[in-house]
N, C-alpha and C positions, 0 to 999 in steps of 0.2 A: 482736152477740156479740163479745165479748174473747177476743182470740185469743195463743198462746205461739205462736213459734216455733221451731226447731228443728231441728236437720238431720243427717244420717247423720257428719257430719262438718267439719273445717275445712276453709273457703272454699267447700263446696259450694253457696253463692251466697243463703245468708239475708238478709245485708241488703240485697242487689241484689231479691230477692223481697219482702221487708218494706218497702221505699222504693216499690216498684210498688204493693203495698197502700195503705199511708196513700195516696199520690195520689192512686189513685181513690175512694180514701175523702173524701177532701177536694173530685173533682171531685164528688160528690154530696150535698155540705153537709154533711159530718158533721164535729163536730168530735173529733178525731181526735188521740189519744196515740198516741206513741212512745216504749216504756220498753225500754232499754236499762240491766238494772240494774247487770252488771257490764263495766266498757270497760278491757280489758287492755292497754296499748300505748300509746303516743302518742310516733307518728312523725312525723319533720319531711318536710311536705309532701303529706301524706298524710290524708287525710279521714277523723276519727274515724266511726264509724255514723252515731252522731246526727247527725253535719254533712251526712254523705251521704242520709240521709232528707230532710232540709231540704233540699236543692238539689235534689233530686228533686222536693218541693212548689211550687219558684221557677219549675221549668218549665210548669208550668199554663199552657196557652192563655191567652189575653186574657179568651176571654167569661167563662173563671171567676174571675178576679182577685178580684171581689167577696169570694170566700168568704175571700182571705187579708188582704182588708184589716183585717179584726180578727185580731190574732196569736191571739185563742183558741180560733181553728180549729187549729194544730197547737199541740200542747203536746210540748217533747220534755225526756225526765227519765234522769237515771243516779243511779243509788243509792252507787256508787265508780267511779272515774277513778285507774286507776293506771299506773307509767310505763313497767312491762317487758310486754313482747307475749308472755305466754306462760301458761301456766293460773291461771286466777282469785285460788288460794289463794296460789301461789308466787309470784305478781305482789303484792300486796297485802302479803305477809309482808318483802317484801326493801323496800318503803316503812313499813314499820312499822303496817300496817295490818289489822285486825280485819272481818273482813265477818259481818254480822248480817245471819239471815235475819227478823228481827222489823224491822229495817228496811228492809230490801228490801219486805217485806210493807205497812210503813206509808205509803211513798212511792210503789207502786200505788194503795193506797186513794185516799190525797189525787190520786193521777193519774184516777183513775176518777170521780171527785167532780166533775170539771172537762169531761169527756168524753161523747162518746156512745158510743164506741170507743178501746178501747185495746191494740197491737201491742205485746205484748212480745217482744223478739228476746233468746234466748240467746247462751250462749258455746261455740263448738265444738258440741260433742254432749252428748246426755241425760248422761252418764254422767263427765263434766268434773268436777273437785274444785274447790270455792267455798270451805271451809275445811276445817278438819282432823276435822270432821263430816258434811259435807253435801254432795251434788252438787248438778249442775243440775236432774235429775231434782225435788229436794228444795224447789227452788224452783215449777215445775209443781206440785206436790200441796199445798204451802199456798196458793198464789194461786189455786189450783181452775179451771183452765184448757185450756181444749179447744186441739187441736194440731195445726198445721200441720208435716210433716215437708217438708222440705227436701232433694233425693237428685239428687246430679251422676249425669250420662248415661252413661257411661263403662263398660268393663269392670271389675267387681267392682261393682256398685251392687246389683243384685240382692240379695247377702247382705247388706253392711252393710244395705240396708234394711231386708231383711225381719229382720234383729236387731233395729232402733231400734223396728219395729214391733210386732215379742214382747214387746220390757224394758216398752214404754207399755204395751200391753195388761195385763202380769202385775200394775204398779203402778195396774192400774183406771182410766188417763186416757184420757178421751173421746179420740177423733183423728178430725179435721174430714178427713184427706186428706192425701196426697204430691203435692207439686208439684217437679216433674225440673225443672232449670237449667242454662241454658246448654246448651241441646240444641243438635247443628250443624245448618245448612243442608244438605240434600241429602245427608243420610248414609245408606249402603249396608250400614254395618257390623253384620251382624247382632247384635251383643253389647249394640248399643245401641238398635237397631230393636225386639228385643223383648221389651225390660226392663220396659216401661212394663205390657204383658200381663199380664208375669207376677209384678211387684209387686201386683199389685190382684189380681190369680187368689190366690194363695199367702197374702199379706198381708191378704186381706180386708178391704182401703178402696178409698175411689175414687182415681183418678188427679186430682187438681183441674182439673190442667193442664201444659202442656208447653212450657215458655217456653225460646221459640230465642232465641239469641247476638243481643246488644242488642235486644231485645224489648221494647216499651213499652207493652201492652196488660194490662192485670189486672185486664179486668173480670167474666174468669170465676171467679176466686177471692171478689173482692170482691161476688158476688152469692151464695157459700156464707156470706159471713160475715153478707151484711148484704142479705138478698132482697129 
């Protein structure tokens, strides 16, 4: 299954949960895209997505090294690479540049062609401006892709969730599950204790999972995606 990603909001920990996917997608022979269509930013010293999915793959044990000695176990793709860190459309406009969702769409295909899985991670949240048309949303509905929501632990998660999970549902997109990040160690705090309930009560999906602070396990996600 080709999964979107997506999340209640910025930094609430997509690519840190997209870099755990591919891995274990990878430690189970799959060969595995990374599409990242739009990359907003490019800071010195600082690890684009794509870089950081890839260093995440480096880490693989020894006994799996095999699956990486051919690089067409990970394939990683951007459709624009622009230089200001800030929403897709206003980054892209201030380098003089045009984003097409027809090729964003083309450069999935040829990504899928090569693949047996492919992770697309969005930008921010569902509802992010790509140009002076389209959200990210807009991107989900022509690449026809079932959705991983993304929702930091924290007080106020509960709403933004259960909104990322109204807007997908009302737009008809499948949604595979909420996986929380960056959850703490041995927290007390009820705001965070039992968000997870009442996202899946309320919100009507499952919780995937619940990945605590430096967490390197995802193989309960990567068995919703790929049983």
């Amino acid at each position: 299954m080709n999964i979107f990603i997506t999340a209640t909001d910025t930094d609430a920990g997509k690519t840190y949960v997209a870099r755990g996917i591919v891995t274990e997608l990878l430690k189970r022979g799959k060969k595995t895209g990374y599409f990242k269509p739009l990359q907003s930013g490019i800071i010195e010293n600082v690890l684009s997505d794509a870089d950081n999915v890839k260093e995440g793959a480096s880490s693989i044990p020894a006994n799996h090294s095999a699956l990486l000695s051919n690089n067409s176990f990970l394939t990683l793709k951007n459709s624009y690479i622009t230089n200001t860190p800030c929403t897709p459309s206003i980054s892209a406009k201030i380098d003089g540049i045009e984003i097409s969702l027809n090729k964003i769409e083309n450069d999935y295909k040829e990504l899928e062609k090569k693949c047996d899985i492919v992770v697309t991670e969005g930008s921010g949240g569902l509802f992010v401006p790509v140009n002076d048309n389209s959200l990210v949303s807009d991107i989900i509905k022509k690449l026809n892709l079932s959705v991983i929501v993304v929702a930091r632990p924290n007080l106020g998660t509960i709403n933004h969730t259960l909104l990322t999970l109204s807007a997908l549902q009302s737009l008809d997109v499948k949604i595979l599950g909420v996986v929380i990040s960056n959850y703490p160690e041995n927290t007390n705090d009820p705001a965070i204790t039992t968000a997870p309930e009442l996202i899946e009560k309320f919100g009507k999906v499952k919780i995937l999972d619940i990945i605590k602070q430096n967490q390197n396990n995802f193989k309960k996600i990567a068995d919703e995606i790929c049983p």
